[in-house]
N, C-alpha and C positions, 0 to 999 in steps of 0.2 A: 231415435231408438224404437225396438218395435215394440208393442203393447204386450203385455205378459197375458196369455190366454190361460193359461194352466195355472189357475189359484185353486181351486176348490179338490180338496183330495178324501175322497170318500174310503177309510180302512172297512173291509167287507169280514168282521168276526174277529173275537178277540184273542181270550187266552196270550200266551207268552207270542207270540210272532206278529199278533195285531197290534197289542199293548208296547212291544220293543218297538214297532213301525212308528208307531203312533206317535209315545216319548221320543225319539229320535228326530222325526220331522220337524213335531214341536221346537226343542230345546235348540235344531239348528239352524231354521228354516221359519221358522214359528211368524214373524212379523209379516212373512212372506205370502204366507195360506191360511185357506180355513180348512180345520183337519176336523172330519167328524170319522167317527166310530159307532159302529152296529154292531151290539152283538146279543144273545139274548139268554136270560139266567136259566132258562128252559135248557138250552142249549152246554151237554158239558163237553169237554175239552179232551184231547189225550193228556194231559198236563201230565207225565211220567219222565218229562228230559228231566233228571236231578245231576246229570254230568256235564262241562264245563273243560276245554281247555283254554291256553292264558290268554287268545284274542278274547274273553270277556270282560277281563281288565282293562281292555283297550277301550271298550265301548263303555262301558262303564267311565271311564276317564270322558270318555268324550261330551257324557252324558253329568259328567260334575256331580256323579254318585262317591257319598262319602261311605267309604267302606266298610268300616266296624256297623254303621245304620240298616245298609244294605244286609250286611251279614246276619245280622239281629231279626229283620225283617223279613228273611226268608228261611232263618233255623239251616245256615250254609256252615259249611266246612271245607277246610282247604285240602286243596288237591296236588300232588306233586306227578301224578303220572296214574300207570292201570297197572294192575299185577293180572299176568294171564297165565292161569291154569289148566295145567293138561293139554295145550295147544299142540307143541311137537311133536310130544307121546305122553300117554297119560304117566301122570308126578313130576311133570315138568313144571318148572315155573320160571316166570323173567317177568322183569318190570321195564314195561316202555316208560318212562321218566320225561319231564316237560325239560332235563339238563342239558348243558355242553357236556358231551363225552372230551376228554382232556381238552390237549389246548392242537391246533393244526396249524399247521404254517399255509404258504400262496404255493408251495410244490400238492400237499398233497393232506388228506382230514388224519387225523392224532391215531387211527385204529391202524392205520400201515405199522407207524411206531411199535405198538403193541404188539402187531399177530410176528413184527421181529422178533422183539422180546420172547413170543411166546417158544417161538420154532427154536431159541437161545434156550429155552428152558424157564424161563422167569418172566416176572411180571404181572402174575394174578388173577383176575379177573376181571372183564372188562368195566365191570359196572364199578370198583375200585377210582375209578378218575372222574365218576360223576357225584357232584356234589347231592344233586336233586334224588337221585337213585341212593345213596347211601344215609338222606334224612329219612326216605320213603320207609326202607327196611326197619330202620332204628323208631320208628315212629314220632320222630323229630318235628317242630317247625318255630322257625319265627319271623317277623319282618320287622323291618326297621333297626336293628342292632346287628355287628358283624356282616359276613359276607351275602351277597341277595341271590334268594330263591326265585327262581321260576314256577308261579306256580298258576292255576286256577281252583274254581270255585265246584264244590256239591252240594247241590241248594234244590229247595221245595219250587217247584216251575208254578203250581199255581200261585203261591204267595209271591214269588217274584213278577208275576202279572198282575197282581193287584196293587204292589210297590209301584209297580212304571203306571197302573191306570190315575194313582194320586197324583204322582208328577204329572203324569199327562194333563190331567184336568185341571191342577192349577195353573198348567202353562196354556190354558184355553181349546185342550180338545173339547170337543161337545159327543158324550158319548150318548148313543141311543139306542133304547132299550128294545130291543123285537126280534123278529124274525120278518126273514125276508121272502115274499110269493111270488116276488117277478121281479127280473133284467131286463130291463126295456132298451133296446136297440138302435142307434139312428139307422134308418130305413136304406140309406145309400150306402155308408162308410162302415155298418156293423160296429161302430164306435159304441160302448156306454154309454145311453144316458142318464140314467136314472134306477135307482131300488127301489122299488114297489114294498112298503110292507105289510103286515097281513092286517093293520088296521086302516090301508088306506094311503098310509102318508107315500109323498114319495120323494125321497133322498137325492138331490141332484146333483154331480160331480164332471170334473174336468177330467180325472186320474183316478182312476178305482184301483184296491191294492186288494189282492185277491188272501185274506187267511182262512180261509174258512175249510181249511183240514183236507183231508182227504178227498175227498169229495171235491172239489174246486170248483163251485159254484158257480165261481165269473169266470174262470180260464180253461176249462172244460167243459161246462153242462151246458156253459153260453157262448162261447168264444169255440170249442172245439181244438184246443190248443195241438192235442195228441201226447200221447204216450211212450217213451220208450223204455222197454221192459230190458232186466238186468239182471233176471231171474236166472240166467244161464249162468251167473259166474257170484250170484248174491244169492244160495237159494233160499235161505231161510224166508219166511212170509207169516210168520204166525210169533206174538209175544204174550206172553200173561206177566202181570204185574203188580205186586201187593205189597203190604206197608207193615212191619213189625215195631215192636218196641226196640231200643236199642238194648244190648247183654253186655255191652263193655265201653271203655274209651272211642269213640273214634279215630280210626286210621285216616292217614295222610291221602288216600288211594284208593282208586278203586278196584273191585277185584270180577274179573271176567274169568270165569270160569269153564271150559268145556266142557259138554256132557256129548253122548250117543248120537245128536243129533240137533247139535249147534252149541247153544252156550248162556247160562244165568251171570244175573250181573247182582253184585250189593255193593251200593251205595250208601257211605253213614254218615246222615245230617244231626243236625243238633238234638231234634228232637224224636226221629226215628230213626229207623234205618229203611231203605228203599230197596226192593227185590225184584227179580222178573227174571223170565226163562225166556230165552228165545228161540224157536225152532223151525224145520221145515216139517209141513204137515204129511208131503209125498212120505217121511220117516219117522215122525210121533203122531201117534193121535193125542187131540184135548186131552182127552181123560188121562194118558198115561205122563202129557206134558203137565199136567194141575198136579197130580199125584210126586214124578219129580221134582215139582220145585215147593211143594209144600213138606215134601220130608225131607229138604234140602234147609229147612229156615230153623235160625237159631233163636228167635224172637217169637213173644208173642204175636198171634195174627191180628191186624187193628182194621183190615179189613175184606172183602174177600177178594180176591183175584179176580184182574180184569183183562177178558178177552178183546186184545187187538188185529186185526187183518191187514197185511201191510203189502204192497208191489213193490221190491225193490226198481228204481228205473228214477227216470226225471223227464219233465215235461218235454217235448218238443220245443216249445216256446215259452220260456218265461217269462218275458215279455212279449204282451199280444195283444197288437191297439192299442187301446187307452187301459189295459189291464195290465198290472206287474203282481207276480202270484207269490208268496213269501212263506215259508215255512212249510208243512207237509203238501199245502194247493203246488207249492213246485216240484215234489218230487220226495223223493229217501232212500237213502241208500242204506242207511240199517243204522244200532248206533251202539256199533261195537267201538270206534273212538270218537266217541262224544263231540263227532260233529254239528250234529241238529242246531243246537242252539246257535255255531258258529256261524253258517251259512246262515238262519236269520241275522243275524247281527251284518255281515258280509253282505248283504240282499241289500237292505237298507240304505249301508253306507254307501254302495256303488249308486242305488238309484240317488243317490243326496247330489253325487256327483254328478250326473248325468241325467240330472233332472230338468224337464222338459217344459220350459219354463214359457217358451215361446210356441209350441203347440210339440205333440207326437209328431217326430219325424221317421223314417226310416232309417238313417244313420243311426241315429240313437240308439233306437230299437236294438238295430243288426249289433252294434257294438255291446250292449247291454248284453245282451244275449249272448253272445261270443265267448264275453269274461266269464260268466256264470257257464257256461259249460266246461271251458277250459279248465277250472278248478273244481267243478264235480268229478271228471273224467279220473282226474287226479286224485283226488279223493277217494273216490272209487275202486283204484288201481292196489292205492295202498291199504284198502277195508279185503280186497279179494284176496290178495298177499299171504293174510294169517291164515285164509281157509286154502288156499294152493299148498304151503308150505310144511299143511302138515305131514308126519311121516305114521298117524295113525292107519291102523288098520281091522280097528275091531267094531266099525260098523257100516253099513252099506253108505250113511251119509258122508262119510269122511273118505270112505272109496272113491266117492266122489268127486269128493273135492280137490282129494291128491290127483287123481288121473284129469282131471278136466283142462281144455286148454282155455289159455287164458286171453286176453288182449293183447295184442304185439307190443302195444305199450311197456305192457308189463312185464312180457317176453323179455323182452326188450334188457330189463332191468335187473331180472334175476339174472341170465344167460353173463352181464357186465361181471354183477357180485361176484358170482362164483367162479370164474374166469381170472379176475385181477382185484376183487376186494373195493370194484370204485363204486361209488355208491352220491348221489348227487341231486341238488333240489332244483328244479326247471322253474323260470322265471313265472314267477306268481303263483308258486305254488305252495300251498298250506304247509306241508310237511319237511321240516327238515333233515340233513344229510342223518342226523345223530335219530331222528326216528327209526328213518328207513334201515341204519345200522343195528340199531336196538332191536325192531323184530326179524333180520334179518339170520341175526346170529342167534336169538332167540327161542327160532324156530330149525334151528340148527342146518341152517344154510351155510355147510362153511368154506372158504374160495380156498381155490387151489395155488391161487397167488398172489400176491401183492406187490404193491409200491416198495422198492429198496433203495429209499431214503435213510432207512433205519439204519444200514449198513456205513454209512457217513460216517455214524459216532462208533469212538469204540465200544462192546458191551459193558466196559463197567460206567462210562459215563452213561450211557441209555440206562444204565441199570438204576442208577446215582438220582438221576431224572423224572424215572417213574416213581420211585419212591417218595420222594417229594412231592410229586403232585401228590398221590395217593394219601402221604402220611399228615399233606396237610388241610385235605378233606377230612380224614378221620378227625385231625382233631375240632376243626369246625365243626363235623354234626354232635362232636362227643359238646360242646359248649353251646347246642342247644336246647331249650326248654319238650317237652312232652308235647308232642300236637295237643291233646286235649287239655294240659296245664294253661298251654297259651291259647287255646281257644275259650276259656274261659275267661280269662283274665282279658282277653282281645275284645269279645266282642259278644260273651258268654249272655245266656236271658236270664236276666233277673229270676230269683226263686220268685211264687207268689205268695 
């Protein structure tokens, strides 16, 4: 057999993407490597992701995180989807939901049935046949009793890195405390070899995992990975972000709201709530961006607003040599659905599986690299989606947005919709059919045809049918408990 050259796996900064890498490798790889971590307390974080969809549970499961602990630990709260505001025209609302929209047969997805129904005269509304979408409204939740929710997590991102840095460390990461003044290079191969820190020491590794934010220290400043900007069809570039006290229960959801010239989001954790404005600066300045989102909050302010700069795009290379870059060092595409966190978590997993155990190859590499595009692209297509599909027209940024063209891709996809109503998830792709439906119709995209499948049944049995589904969601969400009753009782923090 051949000799395993890739033991030593040096994480380059912490916060939530170091800390995920770090607990991950450990907990599945752990007997395998020696995992250290650098990050340094001088050094703070964007630590602002508090949104979550359900691939977290998955990692979580993987990672043998006990859930009521976890929840406790990061003052989280459940998530059944996003309510977006003002998207199609302002007083609009719709909730993209983590549910099954009804039930679909192998001809064709459950919404043909319906927009039959509809053009019949009957049948309701579409969010009616989703179980997740009618707990969200009702402010519903429970798990373990009755029918299962799909859901995710709204949780504190720095407390949740400080959760995975104890696991981490009891499962033998060695984290170390500094900052870093030099990337030392092999002379021939441009390979890592070492982190210089600034008292000297130098950190030596087989595999460098690049978190170290923005800025991409090992996969940019050093490596020269490249950029590619997405600015043309993401334009927002600028966030501010602040923390209030909470004014009421907890919602199931999060609410993204548009404004003039992009969109704030609130988030309600256990113990606060989480706010932030997102915008393009070619159409807000700071000052009028601070002023809208501070007369936008319903809470006391716990602290002040924090100015972020952001390039929508992704790296060139996400993996590059002996560097894999994870979390903002690979890119961002914004986080209007609560991707971030996911693609760390996704980053990880792919490298666990194609991890290069016998040295950096280029296969690896090219394949590593491949999958991670092919699912940002994707990602990506469906983040452009809510800003193409607006039909606002009351400010120069949304003119924008309506008129601009888009990726053929995604050409592609609207041009299907509203043609014949089909609507479909490409292999390995994050988002499914019942997303792409959700903001599709949403945003009041609505097709000129559809699947006549519908036509099969007579109306009254179609009609008999839908009712049933519908009548036996409502009564489902009607026998469930209050999100905030069962968040208490779940997994609620102790009074002091």
């Amino acid at each position: 057999m051949q000799e395993q050259v890739v033991k030593r796996v040096v994480v380059a900064g912490g916060g939530t993407a170091g800390w995920m890498a770090a607990a991950a490798l450990a907990k599945q790889l752990g007997p395998l490597l020696e995992i250290s971590l650098i990050e340094s307390d001088e050094i703070g974080t964007v630590g602002v992701g508090e949104s979550t969809i359900p691939t977290a549970r998955t990692f979580n499961a993987l990672l043998n995180i006990d859930e009521p602990a976890f929840m406790r630990a990061t003052q989280a709260t459940f998530k059944l989807g996003i309510s977006f505001e003002n998207w199609g025209q302002v007083g609009d609302r719709y909730i993209h939901s983590f549910g099954q929209v009804g039930k679909s047969n192998w001809m064709g997805s459950f919404h043909h049935f319906w927009l039959q129904a509809k053009a019949a005269g009957f049948g309701g509304e579409l969010g009616d046949y989703c179980f997740e979408l009618k707990a969200a409204l009702a402010d519903k939740f429970s798990v373990g009793e009755g029918p299962e929710l799909n859901y995710a997590y709204h949780l504190d991102a720095t407390l949740y890195g400080r959760f995975l840095r104890q696991m981490s460390e009891g499962l033998g990461v060695k984290r170390i405390e500094g900052k870093i003044s030099q990337v030392q290079q092999n002379a021939e191969t441009g390979f890592i070899e070492a982190l210089v820190m600034e008292n000297g020491d130098r950190v030596e590794g087989d595999l460098f995992i690049d978190c170290t934010g923005f800025r991409g220290l090992l996969i940019e400043q050093t490596l020269k990975a490249g950029y590619e900007d997405w600015g043309q069809w993401l334009p927002t570039n600028t966030a501010l972000a602040v923390q209030t006290k909470s004014t009421g229960p907890a919602v199931p959801y999060t609410r993204a709201i548009a404004h003039k010239a992009g969109w704030r989001w609130k988030i309600p954790l256990q113990h606060r709530v989480g706010n932030g404005l997102v915008y393009c600066s070619d159409y807000m300045s700071d000052d009028e961006a601070r002023e809208t989102l501070l007369s936008a909050l319903d809470g006391e302010r716990l602290i002040e607003p924090r100015l972020i700069r952001y390039a929508t795009g992704r790296r060139r290379k996400t993996w590059h040599k002996n560097c894999v870059a994870l979390g903002l060092a690979s890119g961002f595409v914004e986080p209007l659905e609560s991707t971030s966190i996911h693609l760390i978590m996704i980053g990880v997993t792919r490298l666990m599986q194609l991890f290069p155990f016998n040295g950096v190859s280029d296969a690896l590499v090219d394949r590593y690299n491949q999958q991670a595009v092919d699912e940002l692209e994707k990602i990506r297509d469906f983040i452009i989606l809510h800003y193409k599909l607006t039909e606002r027209t009351d400010s120069p940024f949304w003119d924008h947005c309506r008129t601009m063209t888009v990726p053929d891709s995604l050409a592609q996809r609207i041009e299907l919709f509203r043609d014949s109503a089909q609507a479909y998830q490409a292999p390995g792709e994050l988002f499914q059919v019942d997303s792409w439906l959700q903001v599709m119709l949403g945003q009041r995209l609505q097709p000129t045809g559809y699947h006549q499948m519908g036509r099969l049944m007579p109306p009254e049995q179609l009609r008999g049918a839908l009712a049933d589904l519908s009548g036996n969601i409502a009564r489902a969400v009607g026998a469930l408990p209050g999100h905030q009753a069962f968040l208490d009782r779940y997994c609620g923090i102790p009074a002091s």
